[in-house]
Structure formats: C-alpha cells, structure tokens
TISE-894712 format. One record per atom (N, C-alpha, C, O): residue in one letter; atom name; x, y, z. Coordinates in nm, 2 decimals. Layout:
BEGIN
> rest;atom;xx;yy;zz
> A;CA;X;Y;Z .
...
This chain:
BEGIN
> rest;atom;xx;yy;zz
> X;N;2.59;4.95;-7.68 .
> X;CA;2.55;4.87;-7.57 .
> X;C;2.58;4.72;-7.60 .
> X;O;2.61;4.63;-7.52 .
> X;N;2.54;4.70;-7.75 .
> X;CA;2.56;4.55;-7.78 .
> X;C;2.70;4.48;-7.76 .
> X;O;2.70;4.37;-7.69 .
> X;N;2.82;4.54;-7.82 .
> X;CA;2.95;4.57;-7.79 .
> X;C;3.01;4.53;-7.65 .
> X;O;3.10;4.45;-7.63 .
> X;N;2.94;4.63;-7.53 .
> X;CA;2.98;4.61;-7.39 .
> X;C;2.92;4.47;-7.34 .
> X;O;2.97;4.42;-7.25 .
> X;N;2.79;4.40;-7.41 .
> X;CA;2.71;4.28;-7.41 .
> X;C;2.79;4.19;-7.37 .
> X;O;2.80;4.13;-7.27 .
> X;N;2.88;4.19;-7.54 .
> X;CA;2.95;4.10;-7.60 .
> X;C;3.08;4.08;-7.51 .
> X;O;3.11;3.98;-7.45 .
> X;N;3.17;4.21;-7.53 .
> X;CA;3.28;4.22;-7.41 .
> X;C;3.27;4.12;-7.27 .
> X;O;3.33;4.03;-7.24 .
> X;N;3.14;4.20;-7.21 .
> X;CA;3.11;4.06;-7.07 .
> X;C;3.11;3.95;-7.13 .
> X;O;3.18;3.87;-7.07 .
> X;N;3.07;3.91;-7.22 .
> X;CA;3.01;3.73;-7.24 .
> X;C;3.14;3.71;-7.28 .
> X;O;3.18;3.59;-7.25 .
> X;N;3.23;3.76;-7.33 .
> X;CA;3.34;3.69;-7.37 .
> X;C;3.46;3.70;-7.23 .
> X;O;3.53;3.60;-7.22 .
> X;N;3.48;3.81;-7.15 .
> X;CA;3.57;3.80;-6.99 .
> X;C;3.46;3.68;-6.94 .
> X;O;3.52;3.60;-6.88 .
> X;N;3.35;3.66;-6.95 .
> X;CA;3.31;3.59;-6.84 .
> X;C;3.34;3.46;-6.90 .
> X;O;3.41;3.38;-6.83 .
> X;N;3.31;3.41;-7.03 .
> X;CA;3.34;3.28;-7.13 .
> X;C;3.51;3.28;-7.07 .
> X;O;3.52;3.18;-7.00 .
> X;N;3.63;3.34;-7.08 .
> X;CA;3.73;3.33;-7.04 .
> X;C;3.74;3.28;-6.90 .
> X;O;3.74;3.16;-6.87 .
> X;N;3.73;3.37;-6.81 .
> X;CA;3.72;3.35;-6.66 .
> X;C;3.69;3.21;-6.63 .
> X;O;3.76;3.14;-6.55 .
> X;N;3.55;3.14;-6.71 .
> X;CA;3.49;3.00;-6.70 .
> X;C;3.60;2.92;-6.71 .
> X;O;3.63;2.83;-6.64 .
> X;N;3.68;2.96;-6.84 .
> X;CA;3.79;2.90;-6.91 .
> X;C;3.90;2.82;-6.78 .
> X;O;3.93;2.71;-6.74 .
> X;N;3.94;2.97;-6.77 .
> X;CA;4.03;2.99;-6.66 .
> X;C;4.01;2.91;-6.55 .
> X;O;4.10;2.84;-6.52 .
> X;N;3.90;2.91;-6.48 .
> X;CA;3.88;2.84;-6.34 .
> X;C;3.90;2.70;-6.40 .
> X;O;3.95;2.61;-6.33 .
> X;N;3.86;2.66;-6.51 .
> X;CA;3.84;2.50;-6.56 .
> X;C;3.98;2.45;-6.52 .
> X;O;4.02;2.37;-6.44 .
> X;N;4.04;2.56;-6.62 .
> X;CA;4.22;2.51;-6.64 .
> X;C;4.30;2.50;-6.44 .
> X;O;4.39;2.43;-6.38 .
> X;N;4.23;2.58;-6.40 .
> X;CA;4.28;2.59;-6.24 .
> X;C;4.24;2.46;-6.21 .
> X;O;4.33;2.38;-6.19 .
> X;N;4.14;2.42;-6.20 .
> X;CA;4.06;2.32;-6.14 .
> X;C;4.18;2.18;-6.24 .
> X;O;4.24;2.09;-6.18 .
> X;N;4.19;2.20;-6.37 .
> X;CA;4.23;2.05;-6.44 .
> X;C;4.39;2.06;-6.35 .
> X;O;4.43;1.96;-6.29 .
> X;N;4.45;2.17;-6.34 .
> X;CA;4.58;2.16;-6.32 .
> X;C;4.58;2.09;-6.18 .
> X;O;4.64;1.98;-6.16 .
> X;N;4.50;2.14;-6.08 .
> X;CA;4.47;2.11;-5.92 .
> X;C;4.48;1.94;-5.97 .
> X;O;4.58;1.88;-5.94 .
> X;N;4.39;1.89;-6.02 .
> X;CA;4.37;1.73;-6.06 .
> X;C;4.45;1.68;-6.08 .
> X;O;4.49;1.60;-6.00 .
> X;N;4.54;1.73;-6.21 .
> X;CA;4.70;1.64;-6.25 .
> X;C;4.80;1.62;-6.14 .
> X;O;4.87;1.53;-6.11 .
> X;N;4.79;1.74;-6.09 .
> X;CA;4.88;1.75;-6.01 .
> X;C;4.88;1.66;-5.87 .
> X;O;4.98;1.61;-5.82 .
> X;N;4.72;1.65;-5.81 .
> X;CA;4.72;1.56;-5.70 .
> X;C;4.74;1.43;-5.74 .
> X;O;4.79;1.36;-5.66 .
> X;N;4.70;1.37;-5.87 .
> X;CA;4.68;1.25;-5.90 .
> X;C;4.82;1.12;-5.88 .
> X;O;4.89;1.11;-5.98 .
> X;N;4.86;1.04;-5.77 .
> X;CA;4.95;0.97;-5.73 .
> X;C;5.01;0.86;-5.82 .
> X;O;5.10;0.79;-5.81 .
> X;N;4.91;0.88;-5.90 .
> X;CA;4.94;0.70;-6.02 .
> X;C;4.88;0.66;-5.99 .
> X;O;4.82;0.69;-5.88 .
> X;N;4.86;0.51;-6.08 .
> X;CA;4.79;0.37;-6.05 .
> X;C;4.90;0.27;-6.09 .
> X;O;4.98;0.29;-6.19 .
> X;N;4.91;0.18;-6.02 .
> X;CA;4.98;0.08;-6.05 .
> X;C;4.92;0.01;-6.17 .
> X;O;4.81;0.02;-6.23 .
> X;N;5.04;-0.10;-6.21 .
> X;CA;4.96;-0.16;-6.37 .
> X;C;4.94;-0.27;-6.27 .
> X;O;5.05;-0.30;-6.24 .
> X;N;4.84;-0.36;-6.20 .
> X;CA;4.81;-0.41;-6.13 .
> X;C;4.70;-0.56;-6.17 .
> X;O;4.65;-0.63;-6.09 .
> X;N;4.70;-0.55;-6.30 .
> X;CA;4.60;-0.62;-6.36 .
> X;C;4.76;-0.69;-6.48 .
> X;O;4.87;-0.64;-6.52 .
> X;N;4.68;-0.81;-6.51 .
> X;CA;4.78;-0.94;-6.62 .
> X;C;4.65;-0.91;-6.71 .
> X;O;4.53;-0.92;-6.69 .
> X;N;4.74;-0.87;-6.85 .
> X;CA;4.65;-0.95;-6.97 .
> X;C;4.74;-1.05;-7.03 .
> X;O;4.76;-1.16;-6.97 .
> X;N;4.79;-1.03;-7.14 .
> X;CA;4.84;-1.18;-7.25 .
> X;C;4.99;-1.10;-7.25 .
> X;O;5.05;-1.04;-7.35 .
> X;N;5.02;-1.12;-7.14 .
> X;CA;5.23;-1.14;-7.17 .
> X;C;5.28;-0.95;-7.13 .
> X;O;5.39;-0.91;-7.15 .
> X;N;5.18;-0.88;-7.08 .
> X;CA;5.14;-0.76;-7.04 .
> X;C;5.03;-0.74;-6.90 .
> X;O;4.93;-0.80;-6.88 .
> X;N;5.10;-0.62;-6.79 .
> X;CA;5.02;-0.56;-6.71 .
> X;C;4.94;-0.44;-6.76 .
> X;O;4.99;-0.38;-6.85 .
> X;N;4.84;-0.42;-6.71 .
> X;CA;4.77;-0.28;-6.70 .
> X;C;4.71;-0.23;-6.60 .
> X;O;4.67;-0.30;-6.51 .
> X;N;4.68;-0.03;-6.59 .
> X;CA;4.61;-0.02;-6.51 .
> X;C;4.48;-0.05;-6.51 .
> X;O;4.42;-0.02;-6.62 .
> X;N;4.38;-0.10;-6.39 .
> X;CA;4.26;-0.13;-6.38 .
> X;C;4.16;0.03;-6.39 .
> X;O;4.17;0.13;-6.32 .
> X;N;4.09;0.00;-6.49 .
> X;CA;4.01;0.15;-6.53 .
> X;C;3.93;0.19;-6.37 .
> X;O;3.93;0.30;-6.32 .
> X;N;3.88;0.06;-6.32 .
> X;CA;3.80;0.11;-6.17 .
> X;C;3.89;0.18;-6.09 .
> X;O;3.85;0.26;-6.01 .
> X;N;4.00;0.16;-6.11 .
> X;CA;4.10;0.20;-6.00 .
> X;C;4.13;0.36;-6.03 .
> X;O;4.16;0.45;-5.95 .
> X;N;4.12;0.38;-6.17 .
> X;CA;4.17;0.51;-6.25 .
> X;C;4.07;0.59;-6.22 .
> X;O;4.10;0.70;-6.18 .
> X;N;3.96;0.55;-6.22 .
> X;CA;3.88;0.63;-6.19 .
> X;C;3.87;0.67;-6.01 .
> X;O;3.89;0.78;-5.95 .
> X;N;3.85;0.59;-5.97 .
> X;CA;3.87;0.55;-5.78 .
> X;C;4.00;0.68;-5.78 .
> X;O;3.97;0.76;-5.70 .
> X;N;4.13;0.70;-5.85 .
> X;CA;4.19;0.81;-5.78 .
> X;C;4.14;0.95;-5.83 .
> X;O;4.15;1.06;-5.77 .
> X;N;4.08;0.93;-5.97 .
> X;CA;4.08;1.10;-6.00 .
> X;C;3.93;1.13;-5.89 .
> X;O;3.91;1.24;-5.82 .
> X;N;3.83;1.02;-5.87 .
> X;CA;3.72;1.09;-5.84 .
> X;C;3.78;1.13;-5.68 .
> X;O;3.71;1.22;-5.63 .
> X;N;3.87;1.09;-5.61 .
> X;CA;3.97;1.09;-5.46 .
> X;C;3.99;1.21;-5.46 .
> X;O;3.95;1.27;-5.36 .
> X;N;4.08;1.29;-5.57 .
> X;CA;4.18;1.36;-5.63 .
> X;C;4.01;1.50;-5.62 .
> X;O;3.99;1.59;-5.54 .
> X;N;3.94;1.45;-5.72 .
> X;CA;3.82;1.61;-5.72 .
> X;C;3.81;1.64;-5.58 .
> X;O;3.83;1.75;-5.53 .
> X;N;3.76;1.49;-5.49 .
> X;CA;3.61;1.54;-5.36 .
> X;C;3.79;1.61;-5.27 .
> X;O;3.81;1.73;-5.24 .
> X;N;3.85;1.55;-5.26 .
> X;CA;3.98;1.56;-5.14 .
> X;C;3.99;1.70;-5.19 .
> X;O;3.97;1.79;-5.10 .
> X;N;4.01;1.74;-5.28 .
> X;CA;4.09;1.92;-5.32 .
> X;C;3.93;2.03;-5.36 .
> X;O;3.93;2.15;-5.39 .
> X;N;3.81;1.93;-5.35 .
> X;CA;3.66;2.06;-5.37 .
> X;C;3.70;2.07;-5.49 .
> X;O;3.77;2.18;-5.49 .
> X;N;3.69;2.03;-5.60 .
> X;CA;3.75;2.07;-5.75 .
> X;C;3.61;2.10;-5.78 .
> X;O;3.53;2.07;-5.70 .
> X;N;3.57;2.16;-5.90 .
> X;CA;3.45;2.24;-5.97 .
> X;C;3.53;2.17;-6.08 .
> X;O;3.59;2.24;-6.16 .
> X;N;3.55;2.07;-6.09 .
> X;CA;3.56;1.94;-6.21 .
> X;C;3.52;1.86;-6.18 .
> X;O;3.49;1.84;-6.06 .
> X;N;3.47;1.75;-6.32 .
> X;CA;3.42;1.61;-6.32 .
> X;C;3.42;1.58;-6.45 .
> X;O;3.48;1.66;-6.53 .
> X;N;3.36;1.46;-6.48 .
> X;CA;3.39;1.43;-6.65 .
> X;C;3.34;1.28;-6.67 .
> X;O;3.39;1.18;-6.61 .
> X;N;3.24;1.27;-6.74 .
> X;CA;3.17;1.16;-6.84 .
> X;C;3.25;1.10;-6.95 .
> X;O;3.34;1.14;-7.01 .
> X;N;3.18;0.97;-6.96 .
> X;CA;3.28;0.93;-7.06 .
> X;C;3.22;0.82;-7.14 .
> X;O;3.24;0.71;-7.09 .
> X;N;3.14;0.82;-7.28 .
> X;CA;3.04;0.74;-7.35 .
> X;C;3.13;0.74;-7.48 .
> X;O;3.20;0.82;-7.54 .
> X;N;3.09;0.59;-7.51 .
> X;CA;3.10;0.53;-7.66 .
> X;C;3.02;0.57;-7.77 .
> X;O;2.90;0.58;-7.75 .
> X;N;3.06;0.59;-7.87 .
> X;CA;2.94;0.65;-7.97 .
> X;C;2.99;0.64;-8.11 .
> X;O;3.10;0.59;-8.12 .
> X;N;2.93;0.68;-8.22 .
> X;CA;2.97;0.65;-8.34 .
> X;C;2.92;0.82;-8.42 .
> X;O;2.81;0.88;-8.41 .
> X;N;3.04;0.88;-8.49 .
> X;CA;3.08;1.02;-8.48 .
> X;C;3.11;1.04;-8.68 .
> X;O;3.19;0.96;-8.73 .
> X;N;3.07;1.13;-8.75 .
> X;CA;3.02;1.15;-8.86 .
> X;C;3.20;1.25;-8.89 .
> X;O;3.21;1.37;-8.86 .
> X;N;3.31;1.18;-8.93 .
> X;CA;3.40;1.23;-8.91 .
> X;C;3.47;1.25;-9.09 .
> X;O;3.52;1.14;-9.13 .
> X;N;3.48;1.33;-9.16 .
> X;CA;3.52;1.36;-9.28 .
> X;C;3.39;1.30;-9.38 .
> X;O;3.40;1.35;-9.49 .
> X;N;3.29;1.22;-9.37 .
> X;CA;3.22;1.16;-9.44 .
> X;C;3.19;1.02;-9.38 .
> X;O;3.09;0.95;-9.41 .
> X;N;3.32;0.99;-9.25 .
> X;CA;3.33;0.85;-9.30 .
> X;C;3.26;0.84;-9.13 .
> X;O;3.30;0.90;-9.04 .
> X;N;3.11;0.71;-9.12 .
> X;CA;3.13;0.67;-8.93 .
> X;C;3.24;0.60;-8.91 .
> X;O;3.29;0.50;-8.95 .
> X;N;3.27;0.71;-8.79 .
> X;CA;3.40;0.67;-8.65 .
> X;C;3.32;0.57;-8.51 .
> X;O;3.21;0.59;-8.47 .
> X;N;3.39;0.50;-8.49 .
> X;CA;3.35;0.43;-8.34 .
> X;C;3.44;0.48;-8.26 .
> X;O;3.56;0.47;-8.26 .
> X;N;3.36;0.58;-8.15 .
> X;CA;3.48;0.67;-8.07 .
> X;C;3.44;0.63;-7.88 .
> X;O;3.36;0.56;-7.82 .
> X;N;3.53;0.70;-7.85 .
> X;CA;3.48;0.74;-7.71 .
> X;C;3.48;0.88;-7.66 .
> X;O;3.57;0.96;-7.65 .
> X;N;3.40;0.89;-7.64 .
> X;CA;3.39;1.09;-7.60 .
> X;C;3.40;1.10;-7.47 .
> X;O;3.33;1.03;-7.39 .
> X;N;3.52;1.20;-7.44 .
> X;CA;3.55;1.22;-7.30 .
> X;C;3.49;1.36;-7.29 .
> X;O;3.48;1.43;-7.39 .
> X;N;3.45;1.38;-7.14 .
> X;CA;3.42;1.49;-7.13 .
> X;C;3.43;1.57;-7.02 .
> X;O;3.35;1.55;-6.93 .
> X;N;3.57;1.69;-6.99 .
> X;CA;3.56;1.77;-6.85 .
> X;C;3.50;1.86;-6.87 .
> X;O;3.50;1.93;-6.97 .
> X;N;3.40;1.86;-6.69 .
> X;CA;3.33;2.02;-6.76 .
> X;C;3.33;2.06;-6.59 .
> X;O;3.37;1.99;-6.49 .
> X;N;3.28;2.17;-6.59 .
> X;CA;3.28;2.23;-6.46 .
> X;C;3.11;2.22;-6.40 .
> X;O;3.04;2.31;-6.43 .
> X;N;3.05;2.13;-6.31 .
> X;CA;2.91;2.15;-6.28 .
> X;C;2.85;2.28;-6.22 .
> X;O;2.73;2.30;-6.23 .
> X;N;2.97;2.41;-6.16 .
> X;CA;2.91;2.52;-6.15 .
> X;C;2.90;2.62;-6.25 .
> X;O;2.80;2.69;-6.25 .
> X;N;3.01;2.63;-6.34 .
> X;CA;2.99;2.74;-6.45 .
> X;C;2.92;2.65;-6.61 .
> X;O;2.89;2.71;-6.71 .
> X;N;2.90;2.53;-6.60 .
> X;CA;2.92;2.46;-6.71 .
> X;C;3.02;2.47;-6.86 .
> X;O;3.00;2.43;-6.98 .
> X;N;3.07;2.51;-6.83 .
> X;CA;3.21;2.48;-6.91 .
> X;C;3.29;2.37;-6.95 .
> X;O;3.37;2.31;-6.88 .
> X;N;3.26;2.35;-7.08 .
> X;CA;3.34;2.21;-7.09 .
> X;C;3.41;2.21;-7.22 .
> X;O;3.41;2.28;-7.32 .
> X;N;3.51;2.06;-7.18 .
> X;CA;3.61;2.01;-7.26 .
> X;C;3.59;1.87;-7.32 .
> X;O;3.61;1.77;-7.26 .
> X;N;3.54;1.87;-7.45 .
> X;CA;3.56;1.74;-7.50 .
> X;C;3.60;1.69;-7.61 .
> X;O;3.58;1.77;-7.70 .
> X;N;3.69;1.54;-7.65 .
> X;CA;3.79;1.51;-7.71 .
> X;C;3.72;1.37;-7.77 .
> X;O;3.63;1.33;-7.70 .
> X;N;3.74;1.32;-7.84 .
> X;CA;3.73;1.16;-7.91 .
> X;C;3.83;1.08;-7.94 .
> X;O;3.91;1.10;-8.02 .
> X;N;3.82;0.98;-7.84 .
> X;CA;3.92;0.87;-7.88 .
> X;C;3.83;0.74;-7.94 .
> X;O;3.74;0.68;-7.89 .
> X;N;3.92;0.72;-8.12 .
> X;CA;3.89;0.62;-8.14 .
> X;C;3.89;0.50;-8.12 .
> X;O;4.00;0.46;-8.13 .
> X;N;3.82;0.42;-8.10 .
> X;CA;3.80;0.28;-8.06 .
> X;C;3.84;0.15;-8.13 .
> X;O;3.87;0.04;-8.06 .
> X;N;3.84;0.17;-8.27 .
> X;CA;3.89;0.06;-8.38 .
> X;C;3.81;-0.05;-8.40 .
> X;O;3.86;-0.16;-8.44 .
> X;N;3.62;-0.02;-8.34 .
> X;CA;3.55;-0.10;-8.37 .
> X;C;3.57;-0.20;-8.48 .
> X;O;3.56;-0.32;-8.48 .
> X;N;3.61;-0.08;-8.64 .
> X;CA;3.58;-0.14;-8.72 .
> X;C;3.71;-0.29;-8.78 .
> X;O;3.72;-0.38;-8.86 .
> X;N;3.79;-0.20;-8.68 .
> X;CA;3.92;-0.29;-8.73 .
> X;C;3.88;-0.47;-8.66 .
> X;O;3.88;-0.58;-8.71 .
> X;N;3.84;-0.42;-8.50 .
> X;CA;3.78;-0.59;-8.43 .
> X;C;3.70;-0.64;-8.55 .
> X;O;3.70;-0.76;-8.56 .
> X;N;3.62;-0.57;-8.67 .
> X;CA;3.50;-0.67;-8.71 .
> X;C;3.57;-0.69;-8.86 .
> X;O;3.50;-0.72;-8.95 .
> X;N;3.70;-0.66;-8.88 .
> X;CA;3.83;-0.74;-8.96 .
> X;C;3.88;-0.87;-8.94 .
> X;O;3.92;-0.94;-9.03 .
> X;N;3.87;-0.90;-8.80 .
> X;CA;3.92;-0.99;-8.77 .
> X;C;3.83;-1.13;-8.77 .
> X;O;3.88;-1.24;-8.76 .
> X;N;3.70;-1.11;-8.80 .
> X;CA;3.62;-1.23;-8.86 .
> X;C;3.54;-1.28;-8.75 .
> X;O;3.47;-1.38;-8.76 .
> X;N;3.54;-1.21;-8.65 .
> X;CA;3.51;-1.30;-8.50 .
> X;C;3.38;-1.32;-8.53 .
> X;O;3.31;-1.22;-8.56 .
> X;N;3.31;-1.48;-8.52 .
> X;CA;3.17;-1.53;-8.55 .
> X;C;3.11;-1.49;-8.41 .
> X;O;3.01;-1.42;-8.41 .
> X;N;3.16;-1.54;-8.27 .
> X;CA;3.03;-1.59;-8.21 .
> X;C;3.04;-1.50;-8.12 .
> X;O;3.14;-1.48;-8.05 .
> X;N;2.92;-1.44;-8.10 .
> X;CA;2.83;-1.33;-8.05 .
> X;C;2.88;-1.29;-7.91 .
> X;O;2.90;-1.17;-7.89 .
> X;N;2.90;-1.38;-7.82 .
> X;CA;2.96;-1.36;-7.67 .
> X;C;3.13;-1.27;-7.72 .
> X;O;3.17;-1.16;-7.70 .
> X;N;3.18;-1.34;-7.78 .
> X;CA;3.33;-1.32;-7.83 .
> X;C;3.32;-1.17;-7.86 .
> X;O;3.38;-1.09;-7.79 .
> X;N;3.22;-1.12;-7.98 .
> X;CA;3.21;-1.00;-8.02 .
> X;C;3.18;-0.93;-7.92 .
> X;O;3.24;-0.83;-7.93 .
> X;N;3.11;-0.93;-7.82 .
> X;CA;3.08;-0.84;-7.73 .
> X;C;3.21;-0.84;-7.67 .
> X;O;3.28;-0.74;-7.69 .
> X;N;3.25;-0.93;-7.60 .
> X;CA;3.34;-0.91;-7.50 .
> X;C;3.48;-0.86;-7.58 .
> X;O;3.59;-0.85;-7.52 .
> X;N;3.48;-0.84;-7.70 .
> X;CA;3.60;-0.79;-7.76 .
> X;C;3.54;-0.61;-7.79 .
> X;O;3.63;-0.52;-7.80 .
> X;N;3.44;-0.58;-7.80 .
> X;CA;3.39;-0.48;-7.84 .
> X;C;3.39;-0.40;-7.65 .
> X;O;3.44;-0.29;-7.62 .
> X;N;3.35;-0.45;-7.59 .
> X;CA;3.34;-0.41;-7.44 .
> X;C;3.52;-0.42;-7.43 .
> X;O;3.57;-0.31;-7.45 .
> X;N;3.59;-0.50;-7.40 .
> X;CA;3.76;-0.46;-7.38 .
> X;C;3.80;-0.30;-7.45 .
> X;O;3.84;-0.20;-7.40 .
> X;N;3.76;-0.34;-7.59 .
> X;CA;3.81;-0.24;-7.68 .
> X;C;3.74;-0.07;-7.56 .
> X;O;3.80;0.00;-7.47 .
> X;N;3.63;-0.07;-7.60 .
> X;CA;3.58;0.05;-7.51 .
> X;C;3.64;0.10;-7.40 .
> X;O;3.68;0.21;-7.40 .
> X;N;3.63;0.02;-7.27 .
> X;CA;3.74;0.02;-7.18 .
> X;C;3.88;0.03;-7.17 .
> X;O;3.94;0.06;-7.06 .
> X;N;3.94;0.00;-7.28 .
> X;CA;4.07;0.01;-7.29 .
> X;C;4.08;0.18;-7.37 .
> X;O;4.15;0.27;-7.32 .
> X;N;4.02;0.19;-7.44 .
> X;CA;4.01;0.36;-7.49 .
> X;C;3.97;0.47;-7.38 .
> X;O;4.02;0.59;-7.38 .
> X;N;3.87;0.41;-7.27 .
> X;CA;3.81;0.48;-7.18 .
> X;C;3.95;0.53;-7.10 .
> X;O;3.98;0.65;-7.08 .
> X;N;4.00;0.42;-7.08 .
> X;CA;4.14;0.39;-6.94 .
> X;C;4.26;0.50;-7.06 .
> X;O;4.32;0.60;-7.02 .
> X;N;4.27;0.45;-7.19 .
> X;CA;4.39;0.51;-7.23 .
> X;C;4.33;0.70;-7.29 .
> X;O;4.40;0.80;-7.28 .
> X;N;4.26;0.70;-7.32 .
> X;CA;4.20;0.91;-7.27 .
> X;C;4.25;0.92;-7.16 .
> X;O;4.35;1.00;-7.15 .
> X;N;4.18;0.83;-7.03 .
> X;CA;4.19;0.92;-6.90 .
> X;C;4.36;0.92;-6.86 .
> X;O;4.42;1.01;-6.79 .
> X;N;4.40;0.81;-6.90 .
> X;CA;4.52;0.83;-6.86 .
> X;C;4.65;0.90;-6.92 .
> X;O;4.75;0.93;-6.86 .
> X;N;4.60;0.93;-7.07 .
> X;CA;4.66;1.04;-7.17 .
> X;C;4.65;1.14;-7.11 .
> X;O;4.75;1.17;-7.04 .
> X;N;4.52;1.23;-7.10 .
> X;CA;4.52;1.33;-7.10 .
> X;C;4.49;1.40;-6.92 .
> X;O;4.45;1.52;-6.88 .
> X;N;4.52;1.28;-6.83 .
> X;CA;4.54;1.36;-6.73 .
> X;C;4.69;1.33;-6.69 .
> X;O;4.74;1.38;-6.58 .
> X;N;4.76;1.25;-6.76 .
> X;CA;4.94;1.24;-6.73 .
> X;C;4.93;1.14;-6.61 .
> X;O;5.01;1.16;-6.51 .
> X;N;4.85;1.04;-6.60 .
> X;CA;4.83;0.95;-6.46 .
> X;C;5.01;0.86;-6.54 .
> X;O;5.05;0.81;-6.65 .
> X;N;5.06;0.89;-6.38 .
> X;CA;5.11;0.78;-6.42 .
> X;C;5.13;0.67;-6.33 .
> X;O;5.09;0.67;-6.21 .
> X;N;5.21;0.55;-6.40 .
> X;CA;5.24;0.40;-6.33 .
> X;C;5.27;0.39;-6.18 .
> X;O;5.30;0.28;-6.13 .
C-alpha cells in the first residue's frame, strides 16, 4: 500500500510539474518584448516596470496558473554569504514552484569605497533592480 502511496505522490508531483512547464511555455511564448526605452550612462535599457507590466498582461490575457515573486536576500552559499535575488515561479493552484538566485555583487559595490549613505543606497537599490530586470528577462527569453 505504501508503494501505490508513493507511486501517486510522485504522477501527481510530475503532472504539477507538467502543467507548470505548460503554463511557463504559454508565458514565453506570448511575451512581445520590451523596448530598451530608458538612457543610462552611454547605454539604453529595458524599464523593469514595463517588464513586469507585460508578463503580468501575458498571465491574466492567457488565464495562466503562473505568477512569480522576486526578493533580495543574502544566501549561505559554499561557506561563503551571497547577496542574491531569488526569483520565484510557482503555480497558485497546485503550488508548485521554481526558484533560482541571481547574484547581485553587493559585495563588489562596497569595493568601490562609496562613503555617503544616499549614494550607497541608491547604488545598492540600482544594483537589485538591475538583477531583478536581468532574471526576468534571462530566464523568460523577453526580448528587445
């Protein structure tokens, strides 16, 4: 009996799988691009609000059983703390999820010597946003 237990939990663990992967492919595939629409220093980019503005278009427009979170955090990685961003797709009806870490390079900004307090933030907030925008735009193939 334990055996036939396990058998279900794992077709149904798959199946969950499965619908995820249906649901992510449905996403990529609707997703139209973002333009790089934003000037930084001698470079365009795309605006993260906007990245977001098409996938969340992309879920409600096609009924997807996807969605996905996306927090800054600091991650116990070989011994050593990481400054990351954890992305996360999951499904709100079966709960099933997918999650990945993109490094941030906190530690590399506080190489660079920066003293004054406004500066550090607003370099530590870019940095985040810029990892936020380059996940989502990795790993759902958005493109230009």
């Amino acid at each position: 009996m334990q055996g036939m237990t396990l058998n279900n939990k794992n077709t149904t663990n798959n199946q969950k799988r499965i619908d995820f992967l249906k649901n992510l492919k449905t996403l990529r595939m609707g997703l139209n691009g973002v333009n790089k629409n934003l000037n930084g220093y001698g470079y365009k980019y795309q605006d993260f609000n906007e990245i977001v503005k098409e996938v969340k278009n992309v879920i409600k427009g096609h009924d997807l059983d996807i969605d996905f979170v996306q927090y800054p955090t600091t991650k116990s990685i070989d011994g050593n703390l990481v400054d990351v961003v954890t992305t996360t797709f999951y499904s709100p009806t079966s709960g099933y999820e997918h999650s990945f870490d993109t490094s941030t390079h906190i530690k590399e900004l506080k190489s660079l010597g920066v003293k004054i307090q406004n500066t550090w933030l607003q370099l530590v907030g870019s940095a985040v946003t810029y990892f936020k925008r380059y996940a989502l735009v990795a790993y759902l193939s958005i493109r230009k």
